[in-house]
C-alpha positions as protocol buffer text, in pm:
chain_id: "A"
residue {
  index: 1
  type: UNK
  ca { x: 10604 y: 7571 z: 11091 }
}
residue {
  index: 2
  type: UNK
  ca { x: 10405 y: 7844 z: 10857 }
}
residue {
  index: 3
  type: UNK
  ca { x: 10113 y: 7944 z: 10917 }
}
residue {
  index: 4
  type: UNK
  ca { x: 9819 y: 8119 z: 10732 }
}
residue {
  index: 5
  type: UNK
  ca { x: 9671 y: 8290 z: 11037 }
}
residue {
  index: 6
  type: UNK
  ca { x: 9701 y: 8631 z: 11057 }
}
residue {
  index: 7
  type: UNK
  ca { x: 9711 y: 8761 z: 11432 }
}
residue {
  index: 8
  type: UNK
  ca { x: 9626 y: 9121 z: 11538 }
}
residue {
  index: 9
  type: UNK
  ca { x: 9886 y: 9067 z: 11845 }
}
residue {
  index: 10
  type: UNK
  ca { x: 10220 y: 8876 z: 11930 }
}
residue {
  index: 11
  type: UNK
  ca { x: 10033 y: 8694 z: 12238 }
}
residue {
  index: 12
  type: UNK
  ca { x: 10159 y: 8744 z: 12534 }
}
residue {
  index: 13
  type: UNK
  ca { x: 10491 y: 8752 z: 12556 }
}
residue {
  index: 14
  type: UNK
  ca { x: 10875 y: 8721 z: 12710 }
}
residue {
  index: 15
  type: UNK
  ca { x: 11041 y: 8932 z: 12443 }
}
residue {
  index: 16
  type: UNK
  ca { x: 11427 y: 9023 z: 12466 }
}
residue {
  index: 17
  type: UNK
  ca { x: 11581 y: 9277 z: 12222 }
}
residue {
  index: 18
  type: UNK
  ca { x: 11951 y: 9370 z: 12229 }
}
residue {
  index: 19
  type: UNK
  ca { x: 12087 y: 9683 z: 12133 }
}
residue {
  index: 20
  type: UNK
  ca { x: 11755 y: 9852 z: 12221 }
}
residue {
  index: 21
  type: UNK
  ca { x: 11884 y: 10201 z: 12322 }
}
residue {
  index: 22
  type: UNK
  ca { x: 11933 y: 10388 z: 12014 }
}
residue {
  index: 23
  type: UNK
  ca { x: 11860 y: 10363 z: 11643 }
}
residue {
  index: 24
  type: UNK
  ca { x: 11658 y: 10068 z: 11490 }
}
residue {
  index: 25
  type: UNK
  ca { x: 11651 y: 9861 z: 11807 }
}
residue {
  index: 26
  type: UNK
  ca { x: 11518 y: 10168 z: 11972 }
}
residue {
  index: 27
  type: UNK
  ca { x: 11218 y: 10172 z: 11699 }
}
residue {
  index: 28
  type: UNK
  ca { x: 11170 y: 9789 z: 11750 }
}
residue {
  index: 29
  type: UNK
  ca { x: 11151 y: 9837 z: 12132 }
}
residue {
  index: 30
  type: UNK
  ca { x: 10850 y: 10106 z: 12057 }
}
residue {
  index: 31
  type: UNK
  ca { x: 10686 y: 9893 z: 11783 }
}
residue {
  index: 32
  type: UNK
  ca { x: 10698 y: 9594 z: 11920 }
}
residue {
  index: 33
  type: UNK
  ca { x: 10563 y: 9694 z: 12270 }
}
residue {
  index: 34
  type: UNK
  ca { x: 10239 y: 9784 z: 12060 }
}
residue {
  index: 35
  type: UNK
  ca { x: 10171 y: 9488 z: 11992 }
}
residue {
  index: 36
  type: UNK
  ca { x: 10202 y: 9270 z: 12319 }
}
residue {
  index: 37
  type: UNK
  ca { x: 9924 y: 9212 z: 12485 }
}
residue {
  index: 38
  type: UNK
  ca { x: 9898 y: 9303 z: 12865 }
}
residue {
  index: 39
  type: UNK
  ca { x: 10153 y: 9139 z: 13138 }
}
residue {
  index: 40
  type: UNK
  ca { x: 10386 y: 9052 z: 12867 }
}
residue {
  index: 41
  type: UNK
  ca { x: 10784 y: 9149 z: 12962 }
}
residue {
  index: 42
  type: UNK
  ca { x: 10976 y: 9351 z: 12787 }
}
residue {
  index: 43
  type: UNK
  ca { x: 11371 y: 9325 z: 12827 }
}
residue {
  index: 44
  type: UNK
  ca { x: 11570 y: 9590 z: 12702 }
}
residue {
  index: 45
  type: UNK
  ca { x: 11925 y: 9529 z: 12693 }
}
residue {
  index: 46
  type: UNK
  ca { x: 12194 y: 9772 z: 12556 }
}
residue {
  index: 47
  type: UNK
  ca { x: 12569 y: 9938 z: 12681 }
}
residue {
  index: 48
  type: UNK
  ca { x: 12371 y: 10286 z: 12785 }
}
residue {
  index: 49
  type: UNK
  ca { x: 12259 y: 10278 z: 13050 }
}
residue {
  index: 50
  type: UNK
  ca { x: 12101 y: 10684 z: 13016 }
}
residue {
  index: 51
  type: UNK
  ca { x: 11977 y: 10583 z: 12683 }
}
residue {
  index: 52
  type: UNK
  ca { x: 11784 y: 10278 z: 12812 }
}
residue {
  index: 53
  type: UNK
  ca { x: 11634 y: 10486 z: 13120 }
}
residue {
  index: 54
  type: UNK
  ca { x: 11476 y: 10774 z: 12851 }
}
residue {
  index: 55
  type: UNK
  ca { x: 11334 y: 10493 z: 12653 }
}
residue {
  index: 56
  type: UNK
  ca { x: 11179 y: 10355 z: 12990 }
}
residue {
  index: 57
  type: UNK
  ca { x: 11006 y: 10666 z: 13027 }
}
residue {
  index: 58
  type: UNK
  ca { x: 10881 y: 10664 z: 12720 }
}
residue {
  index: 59
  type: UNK
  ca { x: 10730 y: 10332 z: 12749 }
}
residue {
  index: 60
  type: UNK
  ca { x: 10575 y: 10396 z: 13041 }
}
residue {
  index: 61
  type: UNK
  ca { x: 10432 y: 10698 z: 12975 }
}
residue {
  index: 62
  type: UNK
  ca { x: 10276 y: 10582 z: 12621 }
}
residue {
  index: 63
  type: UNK
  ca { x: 9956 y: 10363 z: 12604 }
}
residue {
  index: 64
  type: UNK
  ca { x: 10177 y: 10087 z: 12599 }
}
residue {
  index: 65
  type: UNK
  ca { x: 10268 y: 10156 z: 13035 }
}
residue {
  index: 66
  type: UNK
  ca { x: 9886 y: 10177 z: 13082 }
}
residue {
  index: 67
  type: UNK
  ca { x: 9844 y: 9854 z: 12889 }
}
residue {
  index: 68
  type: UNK
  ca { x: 10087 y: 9744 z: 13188 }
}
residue {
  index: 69
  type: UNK
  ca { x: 10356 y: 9561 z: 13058 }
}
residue {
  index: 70
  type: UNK
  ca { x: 10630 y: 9437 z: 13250 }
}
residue {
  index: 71
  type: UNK
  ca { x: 10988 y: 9657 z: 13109 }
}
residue {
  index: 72
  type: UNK
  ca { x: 11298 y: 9502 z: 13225 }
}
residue {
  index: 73
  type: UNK
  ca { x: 11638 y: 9709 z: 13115 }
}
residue {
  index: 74
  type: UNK
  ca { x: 11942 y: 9558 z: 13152 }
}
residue {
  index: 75
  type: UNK
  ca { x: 12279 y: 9761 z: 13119 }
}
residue {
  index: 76
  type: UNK
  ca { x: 12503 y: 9513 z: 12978 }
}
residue {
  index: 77
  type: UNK
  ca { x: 12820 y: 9472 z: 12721 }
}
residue {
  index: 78
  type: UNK
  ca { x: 12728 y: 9170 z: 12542 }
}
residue {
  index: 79
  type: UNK
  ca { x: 13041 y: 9121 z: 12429 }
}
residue {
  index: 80
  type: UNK
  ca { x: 13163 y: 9021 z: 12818 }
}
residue {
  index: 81
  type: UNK
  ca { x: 13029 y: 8710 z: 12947 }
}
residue {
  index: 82
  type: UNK
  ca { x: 12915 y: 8896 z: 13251 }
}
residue {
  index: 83
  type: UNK
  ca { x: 12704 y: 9124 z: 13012 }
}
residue {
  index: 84
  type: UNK
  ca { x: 12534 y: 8831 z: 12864 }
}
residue {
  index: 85
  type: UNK
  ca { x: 12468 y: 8633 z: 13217 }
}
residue {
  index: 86
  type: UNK
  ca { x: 12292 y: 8983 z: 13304 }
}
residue {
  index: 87
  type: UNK
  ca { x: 12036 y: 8963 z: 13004 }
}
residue {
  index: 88
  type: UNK
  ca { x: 12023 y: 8573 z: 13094 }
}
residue {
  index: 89
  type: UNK
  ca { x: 11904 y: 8659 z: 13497 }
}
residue {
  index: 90
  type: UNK
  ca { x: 11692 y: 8878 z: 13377 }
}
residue {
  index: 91
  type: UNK
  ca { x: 11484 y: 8674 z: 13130 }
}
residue {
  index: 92
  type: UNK
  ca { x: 11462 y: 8369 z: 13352 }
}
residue {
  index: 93
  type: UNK
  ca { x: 11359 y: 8632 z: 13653 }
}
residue {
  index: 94
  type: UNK
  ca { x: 11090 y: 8811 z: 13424 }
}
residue {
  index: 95
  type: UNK
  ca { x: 10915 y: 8496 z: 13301 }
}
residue {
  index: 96
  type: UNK
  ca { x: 10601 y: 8329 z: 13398 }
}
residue {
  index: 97
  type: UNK
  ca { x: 10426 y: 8046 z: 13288 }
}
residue {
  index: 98
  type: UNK
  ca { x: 10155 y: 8213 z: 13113 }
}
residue {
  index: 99
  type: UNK
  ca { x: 10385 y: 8350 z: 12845 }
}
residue {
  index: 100
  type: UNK
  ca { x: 10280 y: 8194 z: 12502 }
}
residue {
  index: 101
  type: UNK
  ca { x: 10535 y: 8340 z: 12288 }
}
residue {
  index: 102
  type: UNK
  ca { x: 10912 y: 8369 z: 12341 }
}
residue {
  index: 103
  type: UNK
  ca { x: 11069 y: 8626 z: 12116 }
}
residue {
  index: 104
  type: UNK
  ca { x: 11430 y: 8742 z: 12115 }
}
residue {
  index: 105
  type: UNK
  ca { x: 11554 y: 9039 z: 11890 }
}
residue {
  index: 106
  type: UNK
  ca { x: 11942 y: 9005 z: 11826 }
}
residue {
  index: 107
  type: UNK
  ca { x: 12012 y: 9341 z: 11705 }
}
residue {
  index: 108
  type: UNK
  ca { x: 12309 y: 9450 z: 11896 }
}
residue {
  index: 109
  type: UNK
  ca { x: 12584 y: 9517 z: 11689 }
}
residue {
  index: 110
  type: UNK
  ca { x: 12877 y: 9766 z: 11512 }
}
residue {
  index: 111
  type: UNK
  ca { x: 12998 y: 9924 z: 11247 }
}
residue {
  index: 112
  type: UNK
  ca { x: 13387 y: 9810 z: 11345 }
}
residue {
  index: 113
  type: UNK
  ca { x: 13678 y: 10010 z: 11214 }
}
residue {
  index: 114
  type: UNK
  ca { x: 13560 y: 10048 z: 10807 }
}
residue {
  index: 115
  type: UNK
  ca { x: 13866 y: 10326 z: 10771 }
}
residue {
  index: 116
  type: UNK
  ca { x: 14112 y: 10075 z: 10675 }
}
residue {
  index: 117
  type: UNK
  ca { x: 14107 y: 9814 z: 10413 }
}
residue {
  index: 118
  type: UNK
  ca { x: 14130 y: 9398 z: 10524 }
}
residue {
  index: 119
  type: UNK
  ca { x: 14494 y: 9399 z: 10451 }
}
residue {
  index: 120
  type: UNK
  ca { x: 14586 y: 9645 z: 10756 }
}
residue {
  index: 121
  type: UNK
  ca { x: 14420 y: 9399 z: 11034 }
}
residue {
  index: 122
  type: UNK
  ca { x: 14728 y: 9206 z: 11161 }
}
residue {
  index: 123
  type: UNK
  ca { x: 14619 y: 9274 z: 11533 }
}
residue {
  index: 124
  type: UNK
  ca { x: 14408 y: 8962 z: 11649 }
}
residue {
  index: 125
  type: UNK
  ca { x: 14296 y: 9069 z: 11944 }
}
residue {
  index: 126
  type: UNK
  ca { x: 14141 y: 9347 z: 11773 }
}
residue {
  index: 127
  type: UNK
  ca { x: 13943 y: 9146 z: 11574 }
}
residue {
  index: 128
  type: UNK
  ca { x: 13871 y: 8882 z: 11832 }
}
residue {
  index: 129
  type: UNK
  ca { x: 13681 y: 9191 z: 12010 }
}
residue {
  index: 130
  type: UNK
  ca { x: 13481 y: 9314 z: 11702 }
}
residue {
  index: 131
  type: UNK
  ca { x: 13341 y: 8885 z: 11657 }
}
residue {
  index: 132
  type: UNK
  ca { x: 13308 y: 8864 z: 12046 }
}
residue {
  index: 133
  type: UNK
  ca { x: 13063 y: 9162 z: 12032 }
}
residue {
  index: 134
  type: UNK
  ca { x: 12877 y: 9103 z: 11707 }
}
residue {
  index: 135
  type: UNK
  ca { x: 12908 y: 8753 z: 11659 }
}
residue {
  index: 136
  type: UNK
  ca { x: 12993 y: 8517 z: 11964 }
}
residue {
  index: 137
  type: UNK
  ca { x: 12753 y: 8677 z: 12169 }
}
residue {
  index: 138
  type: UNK
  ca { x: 12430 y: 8672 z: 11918 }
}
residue {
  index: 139
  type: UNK
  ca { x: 12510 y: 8299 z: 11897 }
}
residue {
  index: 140
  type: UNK
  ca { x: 12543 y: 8257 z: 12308 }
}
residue {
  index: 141
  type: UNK
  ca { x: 12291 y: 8446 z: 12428 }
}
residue {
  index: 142
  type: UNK
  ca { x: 12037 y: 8276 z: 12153 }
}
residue {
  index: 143
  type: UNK
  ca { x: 12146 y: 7916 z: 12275 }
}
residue {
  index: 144
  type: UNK
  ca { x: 12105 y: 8046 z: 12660 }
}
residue {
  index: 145
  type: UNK
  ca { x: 11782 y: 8180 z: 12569 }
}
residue {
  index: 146
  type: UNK
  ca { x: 11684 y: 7850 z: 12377 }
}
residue {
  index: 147
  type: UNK
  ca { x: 11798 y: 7623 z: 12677 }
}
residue {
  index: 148
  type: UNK
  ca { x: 11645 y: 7882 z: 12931 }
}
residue {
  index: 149
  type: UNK
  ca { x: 11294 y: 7840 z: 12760 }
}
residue {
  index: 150
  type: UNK
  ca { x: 11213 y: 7495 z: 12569 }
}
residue {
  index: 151
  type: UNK
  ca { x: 10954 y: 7399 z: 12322 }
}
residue {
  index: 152
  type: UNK
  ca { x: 10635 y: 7283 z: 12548 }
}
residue {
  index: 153
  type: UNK
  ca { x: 10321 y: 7315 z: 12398 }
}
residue {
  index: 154
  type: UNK
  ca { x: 10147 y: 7654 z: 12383 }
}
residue {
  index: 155
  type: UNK
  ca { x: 10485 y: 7823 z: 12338 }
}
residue {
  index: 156
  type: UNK
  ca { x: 10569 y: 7974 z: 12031 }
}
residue {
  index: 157
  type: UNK
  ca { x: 10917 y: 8114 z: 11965 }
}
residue {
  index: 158
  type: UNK
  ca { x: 11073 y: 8365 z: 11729 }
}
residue {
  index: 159
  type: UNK
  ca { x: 11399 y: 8443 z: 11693 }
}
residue {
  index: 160
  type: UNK
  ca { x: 11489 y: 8752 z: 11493 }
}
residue {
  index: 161
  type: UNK
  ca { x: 11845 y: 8825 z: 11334 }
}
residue {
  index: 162
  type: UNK
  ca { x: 11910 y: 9162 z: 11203 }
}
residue {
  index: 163
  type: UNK
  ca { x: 12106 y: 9133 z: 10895 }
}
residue {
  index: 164
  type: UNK
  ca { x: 12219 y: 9323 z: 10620 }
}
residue {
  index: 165
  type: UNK
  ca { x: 12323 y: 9332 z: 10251 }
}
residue {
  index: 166
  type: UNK
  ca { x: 12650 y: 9329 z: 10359 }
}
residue {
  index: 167
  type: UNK
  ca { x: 12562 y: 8945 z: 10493 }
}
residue {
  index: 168
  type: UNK
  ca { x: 12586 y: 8855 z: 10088 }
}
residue {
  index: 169
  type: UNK
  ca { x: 12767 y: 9117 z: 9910 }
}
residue {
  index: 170
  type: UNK
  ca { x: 13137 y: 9244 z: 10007 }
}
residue {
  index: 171
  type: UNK
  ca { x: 13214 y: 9603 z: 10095 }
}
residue {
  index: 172
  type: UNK
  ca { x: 13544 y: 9740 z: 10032 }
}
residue {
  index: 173
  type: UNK
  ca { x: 13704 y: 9817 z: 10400 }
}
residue {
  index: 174
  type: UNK
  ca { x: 13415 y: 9711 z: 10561 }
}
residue {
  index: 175
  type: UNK
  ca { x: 13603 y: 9332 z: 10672 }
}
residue {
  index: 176
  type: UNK
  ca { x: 13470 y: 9340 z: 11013 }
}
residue {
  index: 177
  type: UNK
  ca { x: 13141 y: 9444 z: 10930 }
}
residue {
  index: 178
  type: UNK
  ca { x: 13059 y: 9248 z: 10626 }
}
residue {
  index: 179
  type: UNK
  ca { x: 13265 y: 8908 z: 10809 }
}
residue {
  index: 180
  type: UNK
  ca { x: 13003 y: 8984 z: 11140 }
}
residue {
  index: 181
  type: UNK
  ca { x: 12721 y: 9035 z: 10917 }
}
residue {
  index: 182
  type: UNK
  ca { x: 12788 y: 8718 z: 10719 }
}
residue {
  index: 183
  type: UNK
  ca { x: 12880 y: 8482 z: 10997 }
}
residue {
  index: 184
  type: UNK
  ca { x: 12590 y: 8604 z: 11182 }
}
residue {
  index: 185
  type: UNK
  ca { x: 12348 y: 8490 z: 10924 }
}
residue {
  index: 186
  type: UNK
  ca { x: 12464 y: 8132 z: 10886 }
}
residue {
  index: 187
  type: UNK
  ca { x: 12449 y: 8128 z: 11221 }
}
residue {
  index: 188
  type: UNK
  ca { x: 12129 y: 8132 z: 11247 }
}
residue {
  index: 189
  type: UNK
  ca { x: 12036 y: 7981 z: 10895 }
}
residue {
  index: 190
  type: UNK
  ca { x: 12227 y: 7695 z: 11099 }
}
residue {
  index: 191
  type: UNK
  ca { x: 11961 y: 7658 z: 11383 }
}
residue {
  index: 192
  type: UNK
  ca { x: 11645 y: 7722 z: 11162 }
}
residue {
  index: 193
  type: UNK
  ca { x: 11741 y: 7379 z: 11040 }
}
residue {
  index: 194
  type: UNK
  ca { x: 11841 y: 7229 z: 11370 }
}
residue {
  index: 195
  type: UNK
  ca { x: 11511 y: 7339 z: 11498 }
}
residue {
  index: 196
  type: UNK
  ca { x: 11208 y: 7300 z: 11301 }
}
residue {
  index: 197
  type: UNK
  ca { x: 10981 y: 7403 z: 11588 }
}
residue {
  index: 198
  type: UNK
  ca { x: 11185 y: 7770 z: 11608 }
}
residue {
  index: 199
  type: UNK
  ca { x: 11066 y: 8062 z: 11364 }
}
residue {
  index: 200
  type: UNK
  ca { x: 11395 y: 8221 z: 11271 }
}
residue {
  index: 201
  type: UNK
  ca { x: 11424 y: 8531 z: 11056 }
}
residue {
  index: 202
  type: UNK
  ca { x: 11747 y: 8711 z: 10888 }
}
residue {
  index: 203
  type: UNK
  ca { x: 11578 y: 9072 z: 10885 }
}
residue {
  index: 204
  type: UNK
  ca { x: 11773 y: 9334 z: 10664 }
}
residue {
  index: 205
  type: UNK
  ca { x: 11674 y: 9639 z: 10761 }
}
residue {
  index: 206
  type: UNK
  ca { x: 11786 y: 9880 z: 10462 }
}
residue {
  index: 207
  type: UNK
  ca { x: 12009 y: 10179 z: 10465 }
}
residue {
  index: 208
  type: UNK
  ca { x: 11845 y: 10366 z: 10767 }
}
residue {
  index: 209
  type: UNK
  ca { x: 11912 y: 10735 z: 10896 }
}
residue {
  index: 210
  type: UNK
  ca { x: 12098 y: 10668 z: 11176 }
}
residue {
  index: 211
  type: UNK
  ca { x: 12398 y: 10743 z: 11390 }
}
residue {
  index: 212
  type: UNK
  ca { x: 12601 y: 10468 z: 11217 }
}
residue {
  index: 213
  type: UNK
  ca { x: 12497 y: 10533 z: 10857 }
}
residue {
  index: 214
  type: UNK
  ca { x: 12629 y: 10902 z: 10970 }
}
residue {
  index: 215
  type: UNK
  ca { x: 12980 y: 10699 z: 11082 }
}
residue {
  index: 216
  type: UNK
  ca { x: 12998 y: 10538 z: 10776 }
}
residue {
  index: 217
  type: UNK
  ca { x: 12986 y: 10846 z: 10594 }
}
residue {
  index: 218
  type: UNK
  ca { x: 13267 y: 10999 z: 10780 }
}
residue {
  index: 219
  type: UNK
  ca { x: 13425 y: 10690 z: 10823 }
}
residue {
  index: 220
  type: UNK
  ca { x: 13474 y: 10474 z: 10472 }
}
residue {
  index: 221
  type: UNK
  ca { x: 13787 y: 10404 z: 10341 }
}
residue {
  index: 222
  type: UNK
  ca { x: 13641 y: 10259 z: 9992 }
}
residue {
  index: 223
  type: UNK
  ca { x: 13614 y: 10605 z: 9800 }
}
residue {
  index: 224
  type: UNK
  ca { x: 13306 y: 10432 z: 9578 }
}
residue {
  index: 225
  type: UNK
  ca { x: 13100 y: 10325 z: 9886 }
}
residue {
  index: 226
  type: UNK
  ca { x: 13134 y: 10623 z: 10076 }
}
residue {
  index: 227
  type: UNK
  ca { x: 13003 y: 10811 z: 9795 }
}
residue {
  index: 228
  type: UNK
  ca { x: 12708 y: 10579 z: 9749 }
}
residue {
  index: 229
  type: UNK
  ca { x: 12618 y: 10660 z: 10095 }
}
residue {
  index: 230
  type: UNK
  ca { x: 12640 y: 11035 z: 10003 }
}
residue {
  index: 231
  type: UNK
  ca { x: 12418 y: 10973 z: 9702 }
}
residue {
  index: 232
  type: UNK
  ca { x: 12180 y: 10802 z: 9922 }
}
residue {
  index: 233
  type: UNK
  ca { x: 12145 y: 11095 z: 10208 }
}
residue {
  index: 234
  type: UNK
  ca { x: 12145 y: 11387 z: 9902 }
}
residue {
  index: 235
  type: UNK
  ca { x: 11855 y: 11184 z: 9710 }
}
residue {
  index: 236
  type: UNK
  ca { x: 11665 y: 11116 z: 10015 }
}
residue {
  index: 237
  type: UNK
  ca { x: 11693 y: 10728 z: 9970 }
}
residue {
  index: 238
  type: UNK
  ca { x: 11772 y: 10648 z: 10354 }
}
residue {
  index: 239
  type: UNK
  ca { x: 11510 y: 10454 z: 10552 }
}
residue {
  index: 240
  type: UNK
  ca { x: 11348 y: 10598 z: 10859 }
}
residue {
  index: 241
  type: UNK
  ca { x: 11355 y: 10336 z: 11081 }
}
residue {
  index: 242
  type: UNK
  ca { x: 11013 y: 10400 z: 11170 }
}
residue {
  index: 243
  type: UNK
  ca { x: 10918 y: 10261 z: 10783 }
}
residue {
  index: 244
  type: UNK
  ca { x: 11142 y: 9995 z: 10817 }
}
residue {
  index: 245
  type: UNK
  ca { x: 11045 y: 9866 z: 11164 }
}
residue {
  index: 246
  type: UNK
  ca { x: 10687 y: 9890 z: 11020 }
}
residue {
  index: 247
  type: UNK
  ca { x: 10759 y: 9601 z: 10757 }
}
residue {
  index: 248
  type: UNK
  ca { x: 10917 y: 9387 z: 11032 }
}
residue {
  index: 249
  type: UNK
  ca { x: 10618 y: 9399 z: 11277 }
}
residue {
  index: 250
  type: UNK
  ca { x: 10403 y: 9338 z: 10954 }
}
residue {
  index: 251
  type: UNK
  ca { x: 10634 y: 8987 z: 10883 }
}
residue {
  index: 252
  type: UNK
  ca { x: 10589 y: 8857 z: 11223 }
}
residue {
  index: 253
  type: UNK
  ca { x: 10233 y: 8919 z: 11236 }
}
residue {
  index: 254
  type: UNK
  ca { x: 10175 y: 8753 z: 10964 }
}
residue {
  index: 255
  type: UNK
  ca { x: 10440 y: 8428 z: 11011 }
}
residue {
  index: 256
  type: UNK
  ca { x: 10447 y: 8292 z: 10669 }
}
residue {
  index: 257
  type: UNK
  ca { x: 10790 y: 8362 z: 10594 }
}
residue {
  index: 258
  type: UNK
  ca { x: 11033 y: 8074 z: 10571 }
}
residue {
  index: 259
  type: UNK
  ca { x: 11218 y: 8012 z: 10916 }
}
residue {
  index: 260
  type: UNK
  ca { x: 11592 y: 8144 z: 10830 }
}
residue {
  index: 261
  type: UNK
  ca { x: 11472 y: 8307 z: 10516 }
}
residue {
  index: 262
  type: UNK
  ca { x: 11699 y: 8646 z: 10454 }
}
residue {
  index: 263
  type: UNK
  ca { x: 11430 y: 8906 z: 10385 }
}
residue {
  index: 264
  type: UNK
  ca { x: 11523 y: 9224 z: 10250 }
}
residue {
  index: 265
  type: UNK
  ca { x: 11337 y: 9542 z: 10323 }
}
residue {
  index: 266
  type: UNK
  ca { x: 11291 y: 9610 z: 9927 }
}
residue {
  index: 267
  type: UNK
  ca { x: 11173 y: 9253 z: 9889 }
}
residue {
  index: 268
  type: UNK
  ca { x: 10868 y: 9293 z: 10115 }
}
């Protein structure tokens, strides 16, 4: 359901973000701590474990710790089903009745091997691993997280996917990355219309400055997208992900967008 009320805050909430250690997950962790009010839980869930402790510290030792939220972080590979029970525990354990608005960030995910071209991936198991990690789990941690927490009234709840161009247009030797990306989204274009009482949102963050953009560099078979990435970092024309978490927190303030809409960084 849209709405035209624009809040200052996202309530108080149980809010779960995967791959929250480094990169753009790490900027949504920050930005989206601002903006909870008091009591609400933060679960941080990602493979390192150092990572996660550093950005613990930071939390706590921002406004956001004296506004005392609740920081949870789980070390877990989501792509094992003991990784996702972890996250699971750990929601269920943080909660409390109070909480008004559910919110769970799916933005674990990677790059997969983009130095070889579609034809060279005869190896299923290989490629069972890459959809267990970036696709399987999104989908069964979200449904956990869905049956863990119902609709009752005075709960809102936001489910955020984060996408990429690469969900609608193909990349040369980026299979694994562009099939993830792509299955991902109709995924959850799938529940938006199962669900009329879930907000769901296909986020695309942009090109951002970031460890993987730097793989993908190195990395890319396709001699024509590798050198569009090259353009990009010469011109300048990578995102921060500090400007492109900013246009995120600004959609789910405001909540008008339709629920499993794809929106684009350049289209806000």
């Amino acid at each position: 359901m849209q709405t035209d009320v624009k809040t200052e805050d996202l309530g108080k909430a149980l809010c779960i973000i995967t791959g929250a250690s480094r990169g753009f997950g790490r900027t949504v962790s920050r930005g989206i701590s601002r903006l909870l009010r008091p009591q609400s839980v933060l679960v941080l869930a990602a493979r390192s474990g150092d990572d996660l402790g550093v950005l613990q510290a930071e939390l706590d030792a921002s406004h956001v710790g004296s506004a005392c939220l609740v920081i949870k972080c789980v070390v877990a590979d989501l792509g094992m089903k003991e990784g996702l029970e972890s996250v699971i525990k750990a929601s269920k354990g943080a909660y409390c009745e109070d909480i008004d608005h559910l919110i769970l960030v799916n933005n674990a995910g990677s790059l997969g091997d983009v130095s070889r071209y579609a034809k060279s991936f005869i190896n299923m198991s290989e490629v069972d691993s890459y959809l267990s990690f970036n696709v399987s789990s999104a989908l069964c941690l979200t449904a956990s997280i869905l049956q863990a927490f119902p609709q009752r009234p005075g709960l809102r709840r936001t489910v955020v996917n984060v996408t990429s161009l690469c969900a609608l247009q193909p990349f040369p030797s980026w299979v694994l990355y562009c099939t993830g990306k792509a299955a991902r989204e109709m995924m959850f274009r799938v529940l938006a219309e199962e669900e009329p009482d879930l907000r769901v949102l296909n986020y695309s963050p942009g090109p951002l400055d970031t460890a993987m953009q730097t793989e993908a560099r190195a990395s890319t078979a396709d001699p024509s997208i590798r050198k569009s990435f090259t353009d990009m970092l010469a011109q300048g024309q990578l995102l921060t992900c500090e400007a492109s978490c900013a246009k995120l927190m600004k959609v789910l303030l405001e909540d008008v967008y339709p629920s499993g809409a794809h929106l684009d960084f350049y289209d806000l």
